[in-house]
GUNUDREN-916040 format. One record per residue: residue number from 1; residue in one letter; x, y, z of N, C-alpha, C in turn. Coordinates in nm, 3 decimals. Layout:
N
SITE   num   residu       nxx       nyy       nzz      caxx      cayy      cazz       cxx       cyy       czz
SITE   NUM        A         X         Y         Z         X         Y         Z         X         Y         Z
...
//
This chain:
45
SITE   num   residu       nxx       nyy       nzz      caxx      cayy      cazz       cxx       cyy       czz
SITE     1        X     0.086    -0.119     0.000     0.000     0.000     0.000     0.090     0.124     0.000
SITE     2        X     0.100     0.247    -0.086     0.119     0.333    -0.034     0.132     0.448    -0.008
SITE     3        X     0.181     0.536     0.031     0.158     0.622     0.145    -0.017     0.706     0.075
SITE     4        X    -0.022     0.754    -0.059    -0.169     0.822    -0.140    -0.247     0.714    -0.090
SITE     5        X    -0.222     0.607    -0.104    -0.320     0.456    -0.049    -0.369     0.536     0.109
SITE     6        X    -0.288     0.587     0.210    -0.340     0.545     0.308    -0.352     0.685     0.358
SITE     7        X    -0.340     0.765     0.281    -0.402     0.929     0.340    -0.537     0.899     0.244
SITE     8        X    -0.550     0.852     0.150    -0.721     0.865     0.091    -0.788     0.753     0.214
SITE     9        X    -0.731     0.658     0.238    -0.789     0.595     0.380    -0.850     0.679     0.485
SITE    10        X    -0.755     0.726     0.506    -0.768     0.813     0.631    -0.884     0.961     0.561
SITE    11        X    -0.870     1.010     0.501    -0.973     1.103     0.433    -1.102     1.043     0.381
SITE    12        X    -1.142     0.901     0.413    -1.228     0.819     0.369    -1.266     0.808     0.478
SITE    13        X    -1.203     0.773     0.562    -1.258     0.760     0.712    -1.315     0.881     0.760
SITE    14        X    -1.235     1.041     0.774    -1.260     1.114     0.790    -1.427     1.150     0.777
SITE    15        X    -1.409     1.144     0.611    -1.553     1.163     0.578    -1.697     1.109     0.630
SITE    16        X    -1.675     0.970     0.626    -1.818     0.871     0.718    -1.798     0.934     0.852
SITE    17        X    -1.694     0.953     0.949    -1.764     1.010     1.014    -1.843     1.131     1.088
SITE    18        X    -1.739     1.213     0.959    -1.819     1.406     0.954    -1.971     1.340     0.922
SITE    19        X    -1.983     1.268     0.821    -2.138     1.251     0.749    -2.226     1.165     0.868
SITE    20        X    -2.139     1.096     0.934    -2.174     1.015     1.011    -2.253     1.136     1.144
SITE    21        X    -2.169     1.211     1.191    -2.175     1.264     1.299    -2.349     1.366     1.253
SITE    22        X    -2.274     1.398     1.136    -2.435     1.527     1.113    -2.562     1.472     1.054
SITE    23        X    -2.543     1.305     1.010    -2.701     1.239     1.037    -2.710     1.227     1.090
SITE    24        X    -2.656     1.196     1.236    -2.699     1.145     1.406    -2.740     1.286     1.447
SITE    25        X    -2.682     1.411     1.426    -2.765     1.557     1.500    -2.896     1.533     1.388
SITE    26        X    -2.887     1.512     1.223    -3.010     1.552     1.191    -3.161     1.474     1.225
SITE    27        X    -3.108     1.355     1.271    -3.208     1.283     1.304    -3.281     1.286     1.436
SITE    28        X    -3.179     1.307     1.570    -3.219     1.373     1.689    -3.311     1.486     1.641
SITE    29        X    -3.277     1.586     1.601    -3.394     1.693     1.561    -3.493     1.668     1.480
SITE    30        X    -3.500     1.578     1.411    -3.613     1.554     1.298    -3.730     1.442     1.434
SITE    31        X    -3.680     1.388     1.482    -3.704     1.289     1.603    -3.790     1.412     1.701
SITE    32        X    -3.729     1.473     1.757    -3.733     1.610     1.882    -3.886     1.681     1.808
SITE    33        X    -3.858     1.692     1.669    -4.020     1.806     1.616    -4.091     1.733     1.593
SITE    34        X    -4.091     1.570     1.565    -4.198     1.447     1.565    -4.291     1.432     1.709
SITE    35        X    -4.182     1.434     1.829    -4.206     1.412     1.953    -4.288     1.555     2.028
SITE    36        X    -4.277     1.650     1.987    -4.292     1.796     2.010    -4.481     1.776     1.979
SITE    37        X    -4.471     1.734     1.821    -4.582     1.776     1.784    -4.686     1.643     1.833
SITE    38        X    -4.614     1.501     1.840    -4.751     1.444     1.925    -4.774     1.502     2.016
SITE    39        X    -4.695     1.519     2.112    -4.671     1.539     2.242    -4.741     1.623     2.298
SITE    40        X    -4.676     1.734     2.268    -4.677     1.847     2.338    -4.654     1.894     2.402
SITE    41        X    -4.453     1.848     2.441    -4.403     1.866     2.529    -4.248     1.835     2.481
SITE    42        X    -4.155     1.843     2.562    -4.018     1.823     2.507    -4.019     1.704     2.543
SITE    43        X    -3.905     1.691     2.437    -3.899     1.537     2.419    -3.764     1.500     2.574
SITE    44        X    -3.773     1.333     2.642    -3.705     1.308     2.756    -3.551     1.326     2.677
SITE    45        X    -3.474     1.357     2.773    -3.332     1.353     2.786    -3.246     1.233     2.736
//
C-alpha cells in the first residue's frame, strides 16, 4: 500500500464520520419536532 493509499484511507474515514456525525444531530432533531408535535411537550433527555 502506499503512502496516497493510506491518506485517501484516512480522508475516507474522515468523511463517514463528519457525514456520520451530522445524520446522528439531523435525526435527533427531525425525532425532537416528531415528539414535540404528538406530544406536546419536550422530548425526555
Amino acid at each position: 500500500m502506499t503512502e496516497s493509499d493510506v491518506v485517501k484511507r484516512l480522508v475516507w474515514s474522515a468523511l463517514l464520520a463528519g457525514f456520520g456525525a451530522l445524520a446522528s444531530v439531523a435525526a435527533n432533531r427531525a425525532a425532537a419536532v416528531v415528539w414535540r408535535r404528538l406530544f406536546e411537550e419536550e422530548p425526555p433527555e
